[in-house]
Each structure stands twice: as C-alpha cells, then as structure tokens.
C-alpha positions as a Markdown table, in Angstrom:
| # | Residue | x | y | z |
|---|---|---|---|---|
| 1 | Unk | 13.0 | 13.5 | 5.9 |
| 2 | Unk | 16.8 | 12.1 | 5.8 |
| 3 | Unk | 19.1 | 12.8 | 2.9 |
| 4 | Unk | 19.9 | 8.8 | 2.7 |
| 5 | Unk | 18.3 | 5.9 | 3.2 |
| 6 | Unk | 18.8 | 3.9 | 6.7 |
| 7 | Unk | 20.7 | 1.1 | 5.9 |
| 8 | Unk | 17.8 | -1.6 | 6.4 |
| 9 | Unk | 16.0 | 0.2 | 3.4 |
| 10 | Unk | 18.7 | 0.5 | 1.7 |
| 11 | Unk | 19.6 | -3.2 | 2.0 |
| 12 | Unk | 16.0 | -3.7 | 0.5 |
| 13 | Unk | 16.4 | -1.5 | -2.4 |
| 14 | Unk | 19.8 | -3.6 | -3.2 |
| 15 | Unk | 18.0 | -7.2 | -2.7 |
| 16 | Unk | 15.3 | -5.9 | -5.0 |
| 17 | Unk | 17.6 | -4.7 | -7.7 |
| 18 | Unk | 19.9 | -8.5 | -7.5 |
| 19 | Unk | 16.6 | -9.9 | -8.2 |
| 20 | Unk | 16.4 | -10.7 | -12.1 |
| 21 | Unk | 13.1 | -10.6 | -11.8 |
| 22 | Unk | 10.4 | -9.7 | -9.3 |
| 23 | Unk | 7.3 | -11.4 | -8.8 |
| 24 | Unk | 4.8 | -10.9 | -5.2 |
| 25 | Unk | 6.4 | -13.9 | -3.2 |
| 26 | Unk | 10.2 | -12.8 | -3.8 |
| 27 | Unk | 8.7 | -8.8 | -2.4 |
| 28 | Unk | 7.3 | -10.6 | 0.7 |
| 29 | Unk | 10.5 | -12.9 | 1.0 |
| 30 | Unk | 12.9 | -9.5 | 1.3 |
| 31 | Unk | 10.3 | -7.8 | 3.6 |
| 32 | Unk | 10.5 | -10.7 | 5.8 |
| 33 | Unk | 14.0 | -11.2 | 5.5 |
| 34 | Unk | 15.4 | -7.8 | 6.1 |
| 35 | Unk | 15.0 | -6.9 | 9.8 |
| 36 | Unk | 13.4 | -3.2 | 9.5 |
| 37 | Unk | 12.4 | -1.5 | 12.7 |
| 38 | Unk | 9.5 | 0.7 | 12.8 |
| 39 | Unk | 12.1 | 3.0 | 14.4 |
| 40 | Unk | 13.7 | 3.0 | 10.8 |
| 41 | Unk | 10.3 | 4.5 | 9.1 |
| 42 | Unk | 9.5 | 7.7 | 11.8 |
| 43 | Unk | 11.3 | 10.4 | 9.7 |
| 44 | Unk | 8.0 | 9.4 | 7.1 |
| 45 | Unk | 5.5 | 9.1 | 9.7 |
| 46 | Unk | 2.4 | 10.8 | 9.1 |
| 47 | Unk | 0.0 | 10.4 | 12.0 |
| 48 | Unk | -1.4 | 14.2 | 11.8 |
| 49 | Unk | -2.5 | 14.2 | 8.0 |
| 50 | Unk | -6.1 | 15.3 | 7.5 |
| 51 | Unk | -9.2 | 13.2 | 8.3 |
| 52 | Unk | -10.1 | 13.2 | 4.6 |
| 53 | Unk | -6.9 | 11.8 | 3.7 |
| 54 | Unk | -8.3 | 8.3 | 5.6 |
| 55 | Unk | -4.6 | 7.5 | 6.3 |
| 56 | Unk | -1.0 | 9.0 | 6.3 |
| 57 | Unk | 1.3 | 8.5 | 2.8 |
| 58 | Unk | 4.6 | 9.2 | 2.6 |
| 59 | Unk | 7.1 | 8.5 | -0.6 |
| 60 | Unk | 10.3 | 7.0 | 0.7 |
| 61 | Unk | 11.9 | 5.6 | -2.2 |
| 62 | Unk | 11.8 | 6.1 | -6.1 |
| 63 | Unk | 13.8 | 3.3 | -7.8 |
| 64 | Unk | 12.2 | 3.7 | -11.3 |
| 65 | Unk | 10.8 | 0.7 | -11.7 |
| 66 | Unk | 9.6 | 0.4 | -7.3 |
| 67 | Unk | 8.7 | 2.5 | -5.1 |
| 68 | Unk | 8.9 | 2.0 | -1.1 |
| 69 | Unk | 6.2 | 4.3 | 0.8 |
| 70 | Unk | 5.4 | 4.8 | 4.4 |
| 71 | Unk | 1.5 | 4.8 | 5.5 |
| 72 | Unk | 0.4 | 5.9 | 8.9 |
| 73 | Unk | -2.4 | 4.3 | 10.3 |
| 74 | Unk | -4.3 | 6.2 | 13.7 |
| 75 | Unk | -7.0 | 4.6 | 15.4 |
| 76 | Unk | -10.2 | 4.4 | 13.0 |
| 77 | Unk | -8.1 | 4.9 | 9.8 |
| 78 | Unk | -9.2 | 2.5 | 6.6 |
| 79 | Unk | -8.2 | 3.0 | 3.1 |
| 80 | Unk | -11.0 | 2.0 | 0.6 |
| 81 | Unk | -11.2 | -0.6 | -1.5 |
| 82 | Unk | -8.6 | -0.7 | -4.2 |
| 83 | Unk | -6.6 | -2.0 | -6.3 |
| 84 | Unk | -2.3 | -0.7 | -7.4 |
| 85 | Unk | -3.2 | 0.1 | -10.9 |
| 86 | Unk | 0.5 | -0.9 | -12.8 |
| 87 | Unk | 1.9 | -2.5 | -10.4 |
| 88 | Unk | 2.8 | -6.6 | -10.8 |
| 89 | Unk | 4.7 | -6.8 | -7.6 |
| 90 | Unk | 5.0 | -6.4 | -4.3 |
| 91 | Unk | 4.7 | -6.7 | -0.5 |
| 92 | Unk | 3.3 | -4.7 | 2.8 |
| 93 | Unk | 4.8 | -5.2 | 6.1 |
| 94 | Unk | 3.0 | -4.5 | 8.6 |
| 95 | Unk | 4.4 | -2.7 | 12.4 |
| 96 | Unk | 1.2 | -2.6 | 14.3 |
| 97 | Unk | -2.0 | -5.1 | 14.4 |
| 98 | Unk | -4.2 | -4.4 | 10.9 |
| 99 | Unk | -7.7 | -5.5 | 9.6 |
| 100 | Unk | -7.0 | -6.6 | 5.7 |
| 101 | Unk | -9.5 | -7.6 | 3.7 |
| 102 | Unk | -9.6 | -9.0 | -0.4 |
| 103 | Unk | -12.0 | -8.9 | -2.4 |
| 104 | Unk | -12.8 | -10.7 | -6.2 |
| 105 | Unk | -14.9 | -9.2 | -8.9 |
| 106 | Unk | -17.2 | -12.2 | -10.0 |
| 107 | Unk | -19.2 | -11.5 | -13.3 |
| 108 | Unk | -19.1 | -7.6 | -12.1 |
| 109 | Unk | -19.9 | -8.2 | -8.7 |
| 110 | Unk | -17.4 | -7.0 | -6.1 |
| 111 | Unk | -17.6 | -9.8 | -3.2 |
| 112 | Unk | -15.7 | -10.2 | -0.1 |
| 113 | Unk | -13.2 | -12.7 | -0.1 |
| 114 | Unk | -11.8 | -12.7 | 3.6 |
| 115 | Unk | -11.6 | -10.3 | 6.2 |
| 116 | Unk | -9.0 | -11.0 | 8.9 |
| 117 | Unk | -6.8 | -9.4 | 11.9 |
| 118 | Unk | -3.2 | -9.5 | 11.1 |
| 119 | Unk | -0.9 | -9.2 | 13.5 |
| 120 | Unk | 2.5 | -7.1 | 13.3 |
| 121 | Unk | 5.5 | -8.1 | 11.6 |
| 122 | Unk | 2.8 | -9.8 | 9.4 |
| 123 | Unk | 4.1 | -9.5 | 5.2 |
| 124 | Unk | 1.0 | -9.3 | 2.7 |
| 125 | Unk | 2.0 | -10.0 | -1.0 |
| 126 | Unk | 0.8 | -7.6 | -3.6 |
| 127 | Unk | -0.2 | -8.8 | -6.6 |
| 128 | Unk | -1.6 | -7.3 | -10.1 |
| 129 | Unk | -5.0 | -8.5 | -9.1 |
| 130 | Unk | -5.4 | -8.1 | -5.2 |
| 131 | Unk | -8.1 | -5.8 | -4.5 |
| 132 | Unk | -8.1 | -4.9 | -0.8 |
| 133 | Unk | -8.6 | -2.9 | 1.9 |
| 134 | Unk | -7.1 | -2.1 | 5.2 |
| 135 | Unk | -6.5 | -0.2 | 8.3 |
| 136 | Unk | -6.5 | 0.3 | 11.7 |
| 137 | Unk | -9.5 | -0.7 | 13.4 |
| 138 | Unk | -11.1 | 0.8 | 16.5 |
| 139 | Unk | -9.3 | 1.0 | 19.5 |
| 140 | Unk | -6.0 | 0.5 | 18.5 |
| 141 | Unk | -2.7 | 2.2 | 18.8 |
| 142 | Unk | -1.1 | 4.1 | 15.8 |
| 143 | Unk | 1.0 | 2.2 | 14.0 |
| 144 | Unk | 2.6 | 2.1 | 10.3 |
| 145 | Unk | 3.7 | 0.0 | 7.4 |
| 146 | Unk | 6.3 | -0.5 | 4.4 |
| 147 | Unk | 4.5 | -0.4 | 0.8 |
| 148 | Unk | 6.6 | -1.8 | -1.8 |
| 149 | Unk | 5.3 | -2.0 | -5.2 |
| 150 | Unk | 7.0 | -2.8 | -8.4 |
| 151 | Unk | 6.6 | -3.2 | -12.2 |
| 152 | Unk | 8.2 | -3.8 | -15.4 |
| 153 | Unk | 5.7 | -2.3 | -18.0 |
| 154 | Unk | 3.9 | 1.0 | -16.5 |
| 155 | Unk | 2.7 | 4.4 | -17.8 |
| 156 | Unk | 3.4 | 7.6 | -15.3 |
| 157 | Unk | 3.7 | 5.3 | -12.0 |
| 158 | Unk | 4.2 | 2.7 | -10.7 |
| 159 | Unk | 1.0 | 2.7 | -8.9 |
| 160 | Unk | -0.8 | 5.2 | -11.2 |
| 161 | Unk | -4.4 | 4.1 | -12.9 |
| 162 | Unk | -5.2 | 2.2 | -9.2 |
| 163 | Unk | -8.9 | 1.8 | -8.9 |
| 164 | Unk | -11.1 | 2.8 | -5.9 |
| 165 | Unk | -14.5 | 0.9 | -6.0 |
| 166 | Unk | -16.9 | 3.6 | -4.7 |
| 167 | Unk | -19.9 | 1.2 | -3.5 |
| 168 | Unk | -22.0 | 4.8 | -2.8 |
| 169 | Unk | -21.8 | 5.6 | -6.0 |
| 170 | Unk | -21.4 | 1.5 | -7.4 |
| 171 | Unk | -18.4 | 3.3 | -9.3 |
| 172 | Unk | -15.0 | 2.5 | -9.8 |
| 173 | Unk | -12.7 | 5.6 | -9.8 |
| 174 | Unk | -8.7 | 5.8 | -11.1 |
| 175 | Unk | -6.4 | 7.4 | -9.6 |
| 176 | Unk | -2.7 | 8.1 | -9.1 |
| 177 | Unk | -3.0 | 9.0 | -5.9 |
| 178 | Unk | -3.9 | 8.2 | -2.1 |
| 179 | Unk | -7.1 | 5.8 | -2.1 |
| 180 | Unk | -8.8 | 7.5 | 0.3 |
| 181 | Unk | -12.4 | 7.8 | 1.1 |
| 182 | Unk | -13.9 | 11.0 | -0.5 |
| 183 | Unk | -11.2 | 11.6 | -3.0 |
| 184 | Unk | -11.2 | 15.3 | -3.9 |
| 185 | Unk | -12.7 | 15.3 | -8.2 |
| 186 | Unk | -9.3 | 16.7 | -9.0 |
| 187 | Unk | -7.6 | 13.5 | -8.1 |
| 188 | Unk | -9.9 | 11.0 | -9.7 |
| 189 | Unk | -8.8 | 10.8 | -13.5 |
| 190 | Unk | -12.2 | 9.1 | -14.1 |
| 191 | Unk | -14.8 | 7.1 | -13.6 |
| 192 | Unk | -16.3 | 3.4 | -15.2 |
C-alpha cells in the first residue's frame, strides 16, 4: 500500500475537512464531484480475501473523525445486512455494477424497502439510519468501491457498534468490524 495518498483521494480528504459540517448529501456531492479512477484504489484491492470474509476490506484513510475504505467485490460476494454503527455521514461510490438493497425496521420487523441494480460510477448516501446490503451479484466481473463514513460524536470508531441482522438466528449482532456473513464469535461484541 502507498506511503501517500493519490492526489484524487487526497483532494477528497481536503473537500471533507473545508466542509464546516458534514451531512450524507455533501459525502455524495464530493464522491461525485472528484473524478477518482478505480485505477486510483488497486494498491487496496482485495479480490483474494477468504470466502468467509463475504467481501474484500481495506482501510485507506484515518482522518479522525472519517475514514475512506476500499471493498472488493468478486462475483457472488454480498455483505449482510447492516447498519455503520456511529457513523452520521457519508457516501459509497461505486466502480463496477452492484445490487443495493435498504431495508426499515417497522415495529421490530425488518422489511425490504427496495432492491435495485446500480450501475457504476453510481454514489449511494450513507446515513445514520440506512440499513443495507450489497454486493456483487452472479455473473459479474470483479469490481470495487470508495466507503466514506464520518461522524462527529463516536466511541472507538467511526464505524464501531454497526449492527448485522442475522435473520438465521432473528438476531442482531455489533460489531466493529467486516459485516460479513458468519462473523467469527470473537468479532461480534454482542448480541440483542
């Protein structure tokens, strides 16, 4: 991985720090504003990381209060559905053609609220309450995307406490880690 930044990152990192404040449609705005290749994001690319891992996460950036990752997505790959835990902000861009889905808890029920293709270059805002989930669906080519996630009041990360609803189990688990399928017990913190 590169010492420094490539300059379209690094002209992300300095839009996000101008900002006053962030919110999830000022993230997307700089995502689609900045012209990042996918070129830019190989030295994170992850497209040999372990079947259990469901997809390929990379740390790129720690700003404090944001983080930008890398995911690698190969054909078949799906994260589970989850939430960012802190996080208040953000935005994914997207380099390759994804399935995304949200979801909505509605007097404890976890329901799907659309399920969609989206097509590269596509920029998803991350909000506090988006639950989602998304990957690569059969049949396509690997691809990745930019994570950006923010906050202003957090405890350990940015992204720590993110819930994984385990419909299996009709559990939720926290985590502060990948939200994979299957997540090993020693990186679930606990269970509701």
């Amino acid at each position: 991985m590169p010492d420094t930044l490539p300059d379209c990152l690094q002209q992300v990192v300095e839009a996000i720090r101008r900002e006053e404040r962030m919110t999830p449609g000022v993230a997307r705005r700089i995502l689609e504003q900045i012209q990042i290749p996918p070129e830019a994001l190989l030295p994170w690319a992850d497209f040999e990381h372990p079947v259990a891992d469901s997809y390929g996460r990379k740390l790129v950036y720690d700003g404090g209060y944001f983080e930008l990752m890398v995911m690698s997505w190969v054909d078949g790959d799906m994260s589970a559905i989850h939430d960012h835990g802190y996080t208040q902000w953000g935005a994914v861009k997207l380099f390759g053609p994804a399935e995304h889905a949200t979801f909505v808890i509605d007097q404890g029920v976890l329901t799907t609220r659309s399920r969609e293709q989206c097509p590269p270059g596509t920029v998803l805002a991350v909000g506090h309450d988006l639950i989602h989930q998304m990957g690569n669906v059969v049949g396509q080519t690997p691809y990745l995307t930019l994570h950006l996630y923010g906050a202003y009041d957090f405890q350990e990360g940015v992204t720590a406490d993110a819930r994984l609803f385990e419909l299996d189990e009709g559990k939720i688990q926290f985590t502060c880690g990948g939200v994979f399928f299957d997540l090993p017990e020693e990186q679930i913190r606990r269970r509701e």
